[in-house]
LOVO-580319 format. One record per residue: residue number from 0; residue in one letter; x, y, z negated of N, C-alpha, C in turn. Coordinates in steps of 0.05 Angstrom, whole numbers. Layout:
BEGIN
<r gumar="NUM" marnu="A" n_x="X" n_y="Y" n_z="Z" ca_x="X" ca_y="Y" ca_z="Z" c_x="X" c_y="Y" c_z="Z"/>
...
//
This chain:
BEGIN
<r gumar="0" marnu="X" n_x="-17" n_y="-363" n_z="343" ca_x="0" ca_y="-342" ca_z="333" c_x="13" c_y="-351" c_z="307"/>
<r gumar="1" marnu="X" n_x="42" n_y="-349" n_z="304" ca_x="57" ca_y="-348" ca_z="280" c_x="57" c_y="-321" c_z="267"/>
<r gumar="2" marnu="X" n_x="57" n_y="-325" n_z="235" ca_x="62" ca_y="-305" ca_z="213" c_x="87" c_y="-308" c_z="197"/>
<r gumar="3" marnu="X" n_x="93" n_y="-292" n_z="204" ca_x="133" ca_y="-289" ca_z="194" c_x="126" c_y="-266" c_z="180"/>
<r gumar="4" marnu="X" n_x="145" n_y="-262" n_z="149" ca_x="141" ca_y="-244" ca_z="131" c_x="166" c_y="-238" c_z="129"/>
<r gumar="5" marnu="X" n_x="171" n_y="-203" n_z="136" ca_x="188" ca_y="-192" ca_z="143" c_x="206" c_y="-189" c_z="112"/>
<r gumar="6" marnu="X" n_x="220" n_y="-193" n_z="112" ca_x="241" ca_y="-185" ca_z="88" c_x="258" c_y="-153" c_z="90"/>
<r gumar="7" marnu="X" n_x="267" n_y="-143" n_z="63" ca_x="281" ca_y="-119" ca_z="67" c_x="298" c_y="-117" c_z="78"/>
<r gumar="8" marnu="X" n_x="312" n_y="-133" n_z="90" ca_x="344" ca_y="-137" ca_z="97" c_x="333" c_y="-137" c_z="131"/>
<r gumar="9" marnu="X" n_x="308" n_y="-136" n_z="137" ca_x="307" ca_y="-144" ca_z="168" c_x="303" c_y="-167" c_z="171"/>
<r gumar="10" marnu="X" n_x="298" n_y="-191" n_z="156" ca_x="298" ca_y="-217" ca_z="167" c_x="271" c_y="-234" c_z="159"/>
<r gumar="11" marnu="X" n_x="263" n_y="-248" n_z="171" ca_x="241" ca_y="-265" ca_z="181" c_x="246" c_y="-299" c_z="183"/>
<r gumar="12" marnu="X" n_x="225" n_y="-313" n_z="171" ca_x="228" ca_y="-343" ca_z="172" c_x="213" c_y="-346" c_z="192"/>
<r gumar="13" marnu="X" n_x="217" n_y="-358" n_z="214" ca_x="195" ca_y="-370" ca_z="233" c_x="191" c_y="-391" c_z="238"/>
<r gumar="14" marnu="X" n_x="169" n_y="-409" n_z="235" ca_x="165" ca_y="-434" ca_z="240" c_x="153" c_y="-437" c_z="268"/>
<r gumar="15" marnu="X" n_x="162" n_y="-453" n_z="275" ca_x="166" ca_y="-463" ca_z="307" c_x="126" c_y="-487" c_z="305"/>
<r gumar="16" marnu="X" n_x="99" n_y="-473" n_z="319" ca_x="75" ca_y="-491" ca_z="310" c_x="86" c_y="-518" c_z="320"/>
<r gumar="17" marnu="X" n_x="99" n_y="-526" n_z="345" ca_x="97" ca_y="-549" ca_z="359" c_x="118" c_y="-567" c_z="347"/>
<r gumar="18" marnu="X" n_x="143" n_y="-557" n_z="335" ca_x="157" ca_y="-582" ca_z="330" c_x="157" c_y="-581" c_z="300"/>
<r gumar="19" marnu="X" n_x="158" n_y="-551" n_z="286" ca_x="162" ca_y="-544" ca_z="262" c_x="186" c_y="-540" c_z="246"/>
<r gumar="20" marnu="X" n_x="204" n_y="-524" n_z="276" ca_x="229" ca_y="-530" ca_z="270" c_x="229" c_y="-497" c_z="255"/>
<r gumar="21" marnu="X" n_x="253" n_y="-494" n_z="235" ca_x="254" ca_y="-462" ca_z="218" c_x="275" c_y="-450" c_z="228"/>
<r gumar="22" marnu="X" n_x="264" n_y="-431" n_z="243" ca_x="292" ca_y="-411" ca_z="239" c_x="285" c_y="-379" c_z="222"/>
<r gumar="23" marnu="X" n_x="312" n_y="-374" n_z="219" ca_x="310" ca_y="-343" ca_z="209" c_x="323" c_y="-325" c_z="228"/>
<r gumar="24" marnu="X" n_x="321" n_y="-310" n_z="235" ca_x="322" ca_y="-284" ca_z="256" c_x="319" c_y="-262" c_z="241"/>
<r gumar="25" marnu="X" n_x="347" n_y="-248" n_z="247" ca_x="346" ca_y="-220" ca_z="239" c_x="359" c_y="-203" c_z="262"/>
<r gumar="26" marnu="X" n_x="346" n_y="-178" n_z="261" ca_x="357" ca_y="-154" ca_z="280" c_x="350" c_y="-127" c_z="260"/>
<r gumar="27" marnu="X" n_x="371" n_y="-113" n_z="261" ca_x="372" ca_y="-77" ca_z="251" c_x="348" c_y="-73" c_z="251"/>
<r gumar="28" marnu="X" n_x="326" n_y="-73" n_z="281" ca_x="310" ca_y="-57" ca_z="292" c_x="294" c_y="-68" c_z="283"/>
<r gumar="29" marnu="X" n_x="284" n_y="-93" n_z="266" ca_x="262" ca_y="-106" ca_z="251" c_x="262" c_y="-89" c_z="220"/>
<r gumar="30" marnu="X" n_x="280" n_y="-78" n_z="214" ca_x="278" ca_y="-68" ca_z="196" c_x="251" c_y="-45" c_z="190"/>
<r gumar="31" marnu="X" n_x="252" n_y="-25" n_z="213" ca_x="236" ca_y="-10" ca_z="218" c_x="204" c_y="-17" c_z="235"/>
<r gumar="32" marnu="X" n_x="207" n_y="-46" n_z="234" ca_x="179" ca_y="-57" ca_z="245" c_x="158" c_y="-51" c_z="216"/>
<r gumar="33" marnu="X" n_x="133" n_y="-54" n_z="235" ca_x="114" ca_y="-49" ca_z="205" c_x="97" c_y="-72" c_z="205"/>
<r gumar="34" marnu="X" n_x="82" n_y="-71" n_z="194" ca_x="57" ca_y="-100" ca_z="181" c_x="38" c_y="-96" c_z="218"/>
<r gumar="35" marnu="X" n_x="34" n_y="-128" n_z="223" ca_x="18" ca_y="-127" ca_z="255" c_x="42" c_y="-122" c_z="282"/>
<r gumar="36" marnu="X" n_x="68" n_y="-117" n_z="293" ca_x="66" ca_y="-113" ca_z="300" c_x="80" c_y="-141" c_z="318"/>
<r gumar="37" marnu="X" n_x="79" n_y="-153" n_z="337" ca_x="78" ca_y="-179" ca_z="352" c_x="97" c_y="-181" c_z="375"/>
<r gumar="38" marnu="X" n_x="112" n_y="-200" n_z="377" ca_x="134" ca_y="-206" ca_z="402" c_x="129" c_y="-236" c_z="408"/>
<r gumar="39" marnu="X" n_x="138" n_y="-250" n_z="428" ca_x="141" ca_y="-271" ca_z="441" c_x="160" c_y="-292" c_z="428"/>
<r gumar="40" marnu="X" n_x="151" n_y="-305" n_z="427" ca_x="179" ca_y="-334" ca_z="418" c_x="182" c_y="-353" c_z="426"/>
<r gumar="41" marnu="X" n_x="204" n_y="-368" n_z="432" ca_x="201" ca_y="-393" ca_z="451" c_x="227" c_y="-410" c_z="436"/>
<r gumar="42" marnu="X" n_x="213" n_y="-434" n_z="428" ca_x="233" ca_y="-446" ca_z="414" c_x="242" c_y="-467" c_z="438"/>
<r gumar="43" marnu="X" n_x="265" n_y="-485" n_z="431" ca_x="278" ca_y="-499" ca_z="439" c_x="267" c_y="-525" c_z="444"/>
<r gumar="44" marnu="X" n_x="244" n_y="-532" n_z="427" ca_x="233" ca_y="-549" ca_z="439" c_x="208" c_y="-551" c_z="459"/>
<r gumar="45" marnu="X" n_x="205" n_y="-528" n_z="471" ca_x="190" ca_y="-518" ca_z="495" c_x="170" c_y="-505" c_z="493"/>
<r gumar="46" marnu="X" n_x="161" n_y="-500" n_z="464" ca_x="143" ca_y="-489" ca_z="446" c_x="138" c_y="-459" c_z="449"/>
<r gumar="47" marnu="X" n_x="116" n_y="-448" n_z="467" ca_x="123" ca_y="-416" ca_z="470" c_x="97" c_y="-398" c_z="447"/>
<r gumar="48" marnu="X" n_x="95" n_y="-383" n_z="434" ca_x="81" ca_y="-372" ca_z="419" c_x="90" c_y="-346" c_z="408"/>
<r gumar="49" marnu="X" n_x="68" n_y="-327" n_z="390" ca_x="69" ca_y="-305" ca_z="387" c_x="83" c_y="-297" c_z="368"/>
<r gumar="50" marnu="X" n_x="89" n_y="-278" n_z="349" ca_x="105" ca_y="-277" ca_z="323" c_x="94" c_y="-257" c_z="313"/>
<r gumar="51" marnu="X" n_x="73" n_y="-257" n_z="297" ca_x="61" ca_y="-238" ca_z="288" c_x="83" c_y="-230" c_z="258"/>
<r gumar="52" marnu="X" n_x="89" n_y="-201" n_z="254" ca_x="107" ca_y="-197" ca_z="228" c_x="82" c_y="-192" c_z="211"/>
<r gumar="53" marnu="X" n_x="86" n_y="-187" n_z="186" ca_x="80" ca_y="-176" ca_z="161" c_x="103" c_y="-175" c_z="131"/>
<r gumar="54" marnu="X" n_x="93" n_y="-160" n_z="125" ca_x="121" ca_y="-131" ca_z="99" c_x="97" c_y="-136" c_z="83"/>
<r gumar="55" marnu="X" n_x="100" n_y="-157" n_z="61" ca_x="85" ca_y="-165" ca_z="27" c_x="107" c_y="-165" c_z="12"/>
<r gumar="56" marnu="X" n_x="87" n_y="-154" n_z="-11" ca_x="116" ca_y="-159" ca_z="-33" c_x="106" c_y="-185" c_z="-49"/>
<r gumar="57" marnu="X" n_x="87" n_y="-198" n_z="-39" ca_x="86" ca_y="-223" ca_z="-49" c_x="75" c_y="-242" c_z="-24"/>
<r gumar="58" marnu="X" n_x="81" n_y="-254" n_z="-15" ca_x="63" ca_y="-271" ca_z="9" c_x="47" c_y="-288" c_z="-4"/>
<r gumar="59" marnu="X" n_x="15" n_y="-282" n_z="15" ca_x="-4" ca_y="-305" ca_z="13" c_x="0" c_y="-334" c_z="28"/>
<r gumar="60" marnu="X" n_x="-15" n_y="-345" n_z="-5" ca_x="-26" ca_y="-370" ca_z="18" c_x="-54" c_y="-381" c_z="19"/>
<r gumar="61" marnu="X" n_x="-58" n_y="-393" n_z="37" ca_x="-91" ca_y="-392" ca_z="38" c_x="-95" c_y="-420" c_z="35"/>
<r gumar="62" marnu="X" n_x="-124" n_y="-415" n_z="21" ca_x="-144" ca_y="-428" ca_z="5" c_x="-169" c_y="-429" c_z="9"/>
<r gumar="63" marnu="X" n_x="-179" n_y="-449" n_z="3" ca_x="-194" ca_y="-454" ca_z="11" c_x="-221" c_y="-466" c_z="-31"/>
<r gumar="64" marnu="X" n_x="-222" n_y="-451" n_z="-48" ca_x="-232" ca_y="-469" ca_z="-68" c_x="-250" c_y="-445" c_z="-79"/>
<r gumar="65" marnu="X" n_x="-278" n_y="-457" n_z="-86" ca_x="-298" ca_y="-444" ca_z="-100" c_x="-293" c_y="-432" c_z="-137"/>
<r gumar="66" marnu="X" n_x="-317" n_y="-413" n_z="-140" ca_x="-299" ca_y="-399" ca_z="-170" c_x="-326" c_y="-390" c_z="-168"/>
<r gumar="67" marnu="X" n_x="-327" n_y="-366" n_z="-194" ca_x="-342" ca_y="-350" ca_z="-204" c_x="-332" c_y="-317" c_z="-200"/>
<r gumar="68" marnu="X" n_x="-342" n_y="-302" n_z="-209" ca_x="-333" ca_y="-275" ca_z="-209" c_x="-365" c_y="-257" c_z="-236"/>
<r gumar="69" marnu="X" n_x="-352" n_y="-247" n_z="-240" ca_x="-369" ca_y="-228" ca_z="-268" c_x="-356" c_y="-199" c_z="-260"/>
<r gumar="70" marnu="X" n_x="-373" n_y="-180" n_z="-248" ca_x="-372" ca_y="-157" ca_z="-242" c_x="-371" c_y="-138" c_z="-268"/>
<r gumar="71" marnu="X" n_x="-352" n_y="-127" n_z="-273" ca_x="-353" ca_y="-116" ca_z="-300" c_x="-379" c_y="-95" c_z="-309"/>
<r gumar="72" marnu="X" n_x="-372" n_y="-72" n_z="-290" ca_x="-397" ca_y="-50" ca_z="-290" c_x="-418" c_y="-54" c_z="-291"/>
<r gumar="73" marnu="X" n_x="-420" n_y="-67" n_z="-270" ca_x="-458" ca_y="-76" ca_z="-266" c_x="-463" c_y="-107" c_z="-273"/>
<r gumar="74" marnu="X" n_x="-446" n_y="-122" n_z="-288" ca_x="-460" ca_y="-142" ca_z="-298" c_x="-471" c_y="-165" c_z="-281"/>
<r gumar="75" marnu="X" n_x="-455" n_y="-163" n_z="-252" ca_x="-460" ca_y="-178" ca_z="-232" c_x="-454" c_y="-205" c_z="-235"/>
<r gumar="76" marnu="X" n_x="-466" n_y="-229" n_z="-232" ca_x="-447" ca_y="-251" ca_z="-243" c_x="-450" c_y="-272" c_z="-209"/>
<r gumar="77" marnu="X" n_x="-440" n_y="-286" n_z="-196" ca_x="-444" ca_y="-308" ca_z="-181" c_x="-418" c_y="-321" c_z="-168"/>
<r gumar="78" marnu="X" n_x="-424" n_y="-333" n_z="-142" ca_x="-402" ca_y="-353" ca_z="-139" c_x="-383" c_y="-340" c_z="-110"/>
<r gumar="79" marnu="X" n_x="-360" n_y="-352" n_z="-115" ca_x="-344" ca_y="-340" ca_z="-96" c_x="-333" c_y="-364" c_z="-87"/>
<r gumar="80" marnu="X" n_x="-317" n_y="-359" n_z="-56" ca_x="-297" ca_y="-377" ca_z="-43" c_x="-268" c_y="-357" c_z="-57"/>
<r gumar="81" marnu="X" n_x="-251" n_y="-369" n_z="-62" ca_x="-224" ca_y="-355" ca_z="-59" c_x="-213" c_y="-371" c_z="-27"/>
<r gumar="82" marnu="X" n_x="-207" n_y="-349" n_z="-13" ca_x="-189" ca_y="-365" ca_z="13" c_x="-167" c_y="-348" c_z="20"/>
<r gumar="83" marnu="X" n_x="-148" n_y="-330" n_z="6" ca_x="-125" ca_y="-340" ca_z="0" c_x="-119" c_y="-331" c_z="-36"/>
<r gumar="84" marnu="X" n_x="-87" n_y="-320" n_z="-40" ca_x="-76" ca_y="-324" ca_z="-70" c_x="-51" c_y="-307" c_z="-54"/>
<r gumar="85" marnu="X" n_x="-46" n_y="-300" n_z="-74" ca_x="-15" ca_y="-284" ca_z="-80" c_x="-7" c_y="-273" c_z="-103"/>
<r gumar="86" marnu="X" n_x="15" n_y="-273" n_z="-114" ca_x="21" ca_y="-267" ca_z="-142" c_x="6" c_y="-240" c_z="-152"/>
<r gumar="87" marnu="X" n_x="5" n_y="-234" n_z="-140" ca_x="-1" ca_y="-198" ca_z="-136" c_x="-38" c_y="-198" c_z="-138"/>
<r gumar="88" marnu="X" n_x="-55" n_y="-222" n_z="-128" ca_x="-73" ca_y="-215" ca_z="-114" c_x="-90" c_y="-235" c_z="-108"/>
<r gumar="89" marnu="X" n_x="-120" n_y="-230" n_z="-95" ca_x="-138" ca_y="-258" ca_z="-80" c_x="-151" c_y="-244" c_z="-59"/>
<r gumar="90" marnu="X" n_x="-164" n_y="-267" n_z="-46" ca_x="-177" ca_y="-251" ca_z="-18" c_x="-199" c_y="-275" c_z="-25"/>
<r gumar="91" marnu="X" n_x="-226" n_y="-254" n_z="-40" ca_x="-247" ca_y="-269" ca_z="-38" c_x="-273" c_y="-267" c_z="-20"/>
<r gumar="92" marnu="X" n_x="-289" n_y="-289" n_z="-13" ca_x="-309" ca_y="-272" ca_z="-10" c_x="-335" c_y="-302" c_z="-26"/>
<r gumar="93" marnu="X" n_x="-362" n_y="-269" n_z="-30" ca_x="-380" ca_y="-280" ca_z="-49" c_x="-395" c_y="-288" c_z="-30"/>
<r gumar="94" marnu="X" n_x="-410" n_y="-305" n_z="-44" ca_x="-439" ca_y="-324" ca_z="-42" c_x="-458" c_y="-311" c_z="-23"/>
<r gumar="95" marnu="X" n_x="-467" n_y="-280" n_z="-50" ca_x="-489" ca_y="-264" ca_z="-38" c_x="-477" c_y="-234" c_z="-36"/>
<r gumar="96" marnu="X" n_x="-491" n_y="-222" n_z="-13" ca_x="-474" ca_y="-195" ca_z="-17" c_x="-489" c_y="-177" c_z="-39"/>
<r gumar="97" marnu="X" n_x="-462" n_y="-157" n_z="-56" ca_x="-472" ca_y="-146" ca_z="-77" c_x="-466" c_y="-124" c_z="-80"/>
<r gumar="98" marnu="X" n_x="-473" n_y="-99" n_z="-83" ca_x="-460" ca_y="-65" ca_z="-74" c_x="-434" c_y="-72" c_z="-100"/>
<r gumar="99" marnu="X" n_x="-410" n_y="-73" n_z="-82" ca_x="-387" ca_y="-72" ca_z="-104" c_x="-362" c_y="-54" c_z="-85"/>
<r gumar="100" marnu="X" n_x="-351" n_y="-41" n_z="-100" ca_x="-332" ca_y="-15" ca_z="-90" c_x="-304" c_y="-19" c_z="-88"/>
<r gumar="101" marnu="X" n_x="-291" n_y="-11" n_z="-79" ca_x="-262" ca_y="-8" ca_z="-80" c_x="-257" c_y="5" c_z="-107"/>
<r gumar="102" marnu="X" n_x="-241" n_y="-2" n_z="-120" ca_x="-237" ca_y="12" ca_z="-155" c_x="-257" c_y="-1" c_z="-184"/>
<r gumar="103" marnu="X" n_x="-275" n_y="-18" n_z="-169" ca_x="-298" ca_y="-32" ca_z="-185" c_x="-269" c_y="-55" c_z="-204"/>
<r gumar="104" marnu="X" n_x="-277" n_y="-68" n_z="-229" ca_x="-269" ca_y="-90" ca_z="-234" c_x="-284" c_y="-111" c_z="-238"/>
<r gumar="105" marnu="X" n_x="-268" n_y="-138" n_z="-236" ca_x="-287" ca_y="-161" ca_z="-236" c_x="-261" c_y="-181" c_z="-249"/>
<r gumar="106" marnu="X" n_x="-276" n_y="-197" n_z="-269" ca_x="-271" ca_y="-222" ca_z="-277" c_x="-271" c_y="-255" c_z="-257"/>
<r gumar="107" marnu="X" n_x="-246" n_y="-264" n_z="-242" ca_x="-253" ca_y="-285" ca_z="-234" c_x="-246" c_y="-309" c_z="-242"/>
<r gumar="108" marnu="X" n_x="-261" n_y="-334" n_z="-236" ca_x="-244" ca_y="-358" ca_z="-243" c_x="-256" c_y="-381" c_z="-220"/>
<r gumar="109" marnu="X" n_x="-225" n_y="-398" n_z="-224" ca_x="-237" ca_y="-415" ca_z="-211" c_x="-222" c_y="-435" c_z="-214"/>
<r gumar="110" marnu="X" n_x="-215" n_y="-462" n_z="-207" ca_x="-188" ca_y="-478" ca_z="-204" c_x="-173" c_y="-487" c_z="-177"/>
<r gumar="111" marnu="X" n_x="-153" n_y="-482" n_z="-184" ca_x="-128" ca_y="-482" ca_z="-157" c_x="-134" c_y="-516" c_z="-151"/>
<r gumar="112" marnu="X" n_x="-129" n_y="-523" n_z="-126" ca_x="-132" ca_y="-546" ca_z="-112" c_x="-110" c_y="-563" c_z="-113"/>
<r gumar="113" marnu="X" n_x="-90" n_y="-551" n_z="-133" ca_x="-64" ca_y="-570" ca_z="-141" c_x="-78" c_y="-604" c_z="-152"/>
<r gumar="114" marnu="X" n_x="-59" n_y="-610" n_z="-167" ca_x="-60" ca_y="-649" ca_z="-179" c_x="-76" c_y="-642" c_z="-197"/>
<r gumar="115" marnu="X" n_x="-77" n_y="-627" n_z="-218" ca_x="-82" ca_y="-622" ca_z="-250" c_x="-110" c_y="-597" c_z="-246"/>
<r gumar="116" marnu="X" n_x="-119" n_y="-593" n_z="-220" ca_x="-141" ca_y="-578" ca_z="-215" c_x="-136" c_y="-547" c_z="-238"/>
<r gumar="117" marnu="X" n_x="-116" n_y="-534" n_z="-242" ca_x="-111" ca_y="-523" ca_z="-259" c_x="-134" c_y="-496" c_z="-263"/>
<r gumar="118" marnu="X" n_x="-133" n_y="-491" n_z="-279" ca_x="-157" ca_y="-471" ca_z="-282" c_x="-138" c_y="-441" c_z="-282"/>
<r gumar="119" marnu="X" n_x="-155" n_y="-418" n_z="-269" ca_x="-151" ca_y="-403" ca_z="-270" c_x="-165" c_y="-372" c_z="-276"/>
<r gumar="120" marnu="X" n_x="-172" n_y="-354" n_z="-284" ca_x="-178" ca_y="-331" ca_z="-297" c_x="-172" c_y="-309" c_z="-295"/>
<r gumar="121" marnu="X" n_x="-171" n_y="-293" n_z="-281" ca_x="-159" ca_y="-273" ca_z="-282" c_x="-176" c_y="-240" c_z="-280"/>
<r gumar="122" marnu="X" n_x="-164" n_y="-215" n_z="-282" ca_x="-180" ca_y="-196" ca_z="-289" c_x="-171" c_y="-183" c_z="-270"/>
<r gumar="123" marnu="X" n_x="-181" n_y="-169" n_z="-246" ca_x="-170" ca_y="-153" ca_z="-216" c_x="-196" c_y="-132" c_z="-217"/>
<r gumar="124" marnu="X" n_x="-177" n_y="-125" n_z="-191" ca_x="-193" ca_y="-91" ca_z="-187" c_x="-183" c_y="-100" c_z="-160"/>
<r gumar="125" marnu="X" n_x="-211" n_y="-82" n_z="-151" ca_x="-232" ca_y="-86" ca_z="-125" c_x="-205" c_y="-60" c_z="-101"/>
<r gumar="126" marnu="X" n_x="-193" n_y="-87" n_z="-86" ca_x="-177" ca_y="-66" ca_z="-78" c_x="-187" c_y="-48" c_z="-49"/>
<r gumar="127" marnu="X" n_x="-203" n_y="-80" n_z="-31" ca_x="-215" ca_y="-63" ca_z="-4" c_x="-238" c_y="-80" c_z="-5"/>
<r gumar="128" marnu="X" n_x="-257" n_y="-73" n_z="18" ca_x="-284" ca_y="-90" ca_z="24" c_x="-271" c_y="-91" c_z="50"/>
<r gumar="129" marnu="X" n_x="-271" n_y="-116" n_z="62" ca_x="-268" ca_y="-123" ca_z="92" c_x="-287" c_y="-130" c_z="105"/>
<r gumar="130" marnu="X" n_x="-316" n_y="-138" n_z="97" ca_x="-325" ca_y="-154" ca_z="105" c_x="-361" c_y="-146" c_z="94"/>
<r gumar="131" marnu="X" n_x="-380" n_y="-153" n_z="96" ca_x="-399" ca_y="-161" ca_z="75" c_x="-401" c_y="-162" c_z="49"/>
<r gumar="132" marnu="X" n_x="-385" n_y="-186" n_z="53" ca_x="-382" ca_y="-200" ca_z="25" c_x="-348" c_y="-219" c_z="24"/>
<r gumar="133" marnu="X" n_x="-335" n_y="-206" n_z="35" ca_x="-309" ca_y="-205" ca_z="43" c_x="-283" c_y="-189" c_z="25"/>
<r gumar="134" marnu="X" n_x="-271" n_y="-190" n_z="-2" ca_x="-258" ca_y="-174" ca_z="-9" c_x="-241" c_y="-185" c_z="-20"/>
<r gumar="135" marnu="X" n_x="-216" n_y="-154" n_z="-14" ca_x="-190" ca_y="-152" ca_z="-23" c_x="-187" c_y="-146" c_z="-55"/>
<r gumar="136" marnu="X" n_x="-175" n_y="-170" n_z="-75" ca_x="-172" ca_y="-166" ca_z="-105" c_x="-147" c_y="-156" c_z="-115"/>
<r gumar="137" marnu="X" n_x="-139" n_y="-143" n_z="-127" ca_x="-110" ca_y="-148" ca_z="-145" c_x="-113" c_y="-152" c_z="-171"/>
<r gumar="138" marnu="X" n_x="-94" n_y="-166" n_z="-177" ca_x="-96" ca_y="-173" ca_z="-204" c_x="-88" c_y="-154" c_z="-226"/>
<r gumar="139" marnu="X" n_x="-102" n_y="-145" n_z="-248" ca_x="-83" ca_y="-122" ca_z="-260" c_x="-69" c_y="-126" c_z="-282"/>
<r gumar="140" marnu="X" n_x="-58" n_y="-154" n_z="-288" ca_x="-38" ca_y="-167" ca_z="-295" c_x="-21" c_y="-178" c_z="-289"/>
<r gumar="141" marnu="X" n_x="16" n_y="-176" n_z="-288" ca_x="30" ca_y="-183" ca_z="-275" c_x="31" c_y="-210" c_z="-273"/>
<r gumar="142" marnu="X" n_x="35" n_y="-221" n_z="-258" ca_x="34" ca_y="-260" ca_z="-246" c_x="73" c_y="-264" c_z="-261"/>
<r gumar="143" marnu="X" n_x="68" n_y="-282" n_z="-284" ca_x="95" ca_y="-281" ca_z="-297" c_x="104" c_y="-309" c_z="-288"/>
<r gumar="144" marnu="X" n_x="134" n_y="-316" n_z="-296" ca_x="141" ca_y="-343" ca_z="-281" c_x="134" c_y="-360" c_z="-301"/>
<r gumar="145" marnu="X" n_x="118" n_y="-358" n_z="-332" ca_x="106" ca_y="-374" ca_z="-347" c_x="76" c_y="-387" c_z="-341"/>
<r gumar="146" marnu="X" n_x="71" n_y="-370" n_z="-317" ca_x="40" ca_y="-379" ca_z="-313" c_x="43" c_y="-394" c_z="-291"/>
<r gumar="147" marnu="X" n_x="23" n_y="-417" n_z="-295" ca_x="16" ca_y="-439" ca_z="-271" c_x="7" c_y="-423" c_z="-243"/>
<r gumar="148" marnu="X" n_x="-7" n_y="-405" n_z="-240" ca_x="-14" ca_y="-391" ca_z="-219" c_x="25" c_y="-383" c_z="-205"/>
<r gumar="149" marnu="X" n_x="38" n_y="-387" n_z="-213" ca_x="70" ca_y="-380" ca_z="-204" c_x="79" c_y="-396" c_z="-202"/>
<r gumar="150" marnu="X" n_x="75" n_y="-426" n_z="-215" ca_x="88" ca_y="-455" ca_z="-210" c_x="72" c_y="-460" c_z="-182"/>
<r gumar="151" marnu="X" n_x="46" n_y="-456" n_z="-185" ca_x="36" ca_y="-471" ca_z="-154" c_x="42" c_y="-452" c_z="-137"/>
<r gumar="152" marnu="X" n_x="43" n_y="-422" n_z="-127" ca_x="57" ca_y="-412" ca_z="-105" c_x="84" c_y="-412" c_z="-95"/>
<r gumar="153" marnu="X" n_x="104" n_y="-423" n_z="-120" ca_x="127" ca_y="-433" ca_z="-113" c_x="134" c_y="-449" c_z="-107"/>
<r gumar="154" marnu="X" n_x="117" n_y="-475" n_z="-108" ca_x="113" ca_y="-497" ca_z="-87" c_x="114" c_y="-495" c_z="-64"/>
<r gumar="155" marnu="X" n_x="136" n_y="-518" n_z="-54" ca_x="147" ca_y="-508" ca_z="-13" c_x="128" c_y="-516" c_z="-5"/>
//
């Protein structure tokens, strides 16, 4: 399955898995598509697959690198995977499972898997639990174009 991130205008980047060729495709009626909803695609180089959309106001990318997390309330402290990032946001999950809430805050850090292993810090709120030990973060500081966490997501 491909993930194409729907833009306001109606339009979508799609990458072709087999050759990796890009196109963009727009139609009116994509406008009114919502996040999940899936059509057929068949590129030119014989390549047939799915097109899953999604509507972010920041797109993730996924990751794969270990960190910390410090639960503010309860003083929770241990280790996390981050596996993905978005300006806006992380999608972590912890070590051990720990009773933590939607609305909870937590301190994380860890370093991005760029050249310079850059370190990162940030202060989010507990946006969903997906999982166990599976959760949705936002950050509650805006991601500015002075911070390295914005140089490495702007990277093609």
């Amino acid at each position: 399955m491909v993930s194409a991130l729907l833009k306001n205008d109606g339009s979508a980047l799609v990458v072709c898995p087999g050759c990796q060729r890009q196109f963009k495709i727009k139609a009116p009626e994509f406008e009114k598509i919502g996040n999940g909803y899936k059509v057929s695609g068949k590129c030119p180089c014989g390549e047939s697959f799915i097109i899953s959309f999604n509507r972010r106001r920041h797109p993730r990318l996924g990751l794969e690198v270990s960190g910390a997390y410090h639960h503010l309330k309860h003083d929770y402290r241990g280790l996390i995977t981050v596996r993905n990032i978005s300006l806006s946001g992380v999608g972590i999950e912890l070590n051990t499972q720990r009773l933590m809430l939607a609305g909870d805050r937590v301190t994380i850090r860890f370093n991005l898997n760029d050249e310079d292993q850059t370190f990162i810090e940030r202060k989010a709120v507990i946006r969903r639990k997906q999982r166990k030990t599976y959760f949705g973060l936002e950050f509650t500081a805006e991601t500015t174009p002075q911070d390295p966490l914005f140089s490495y997501l702007a990277q093609p």
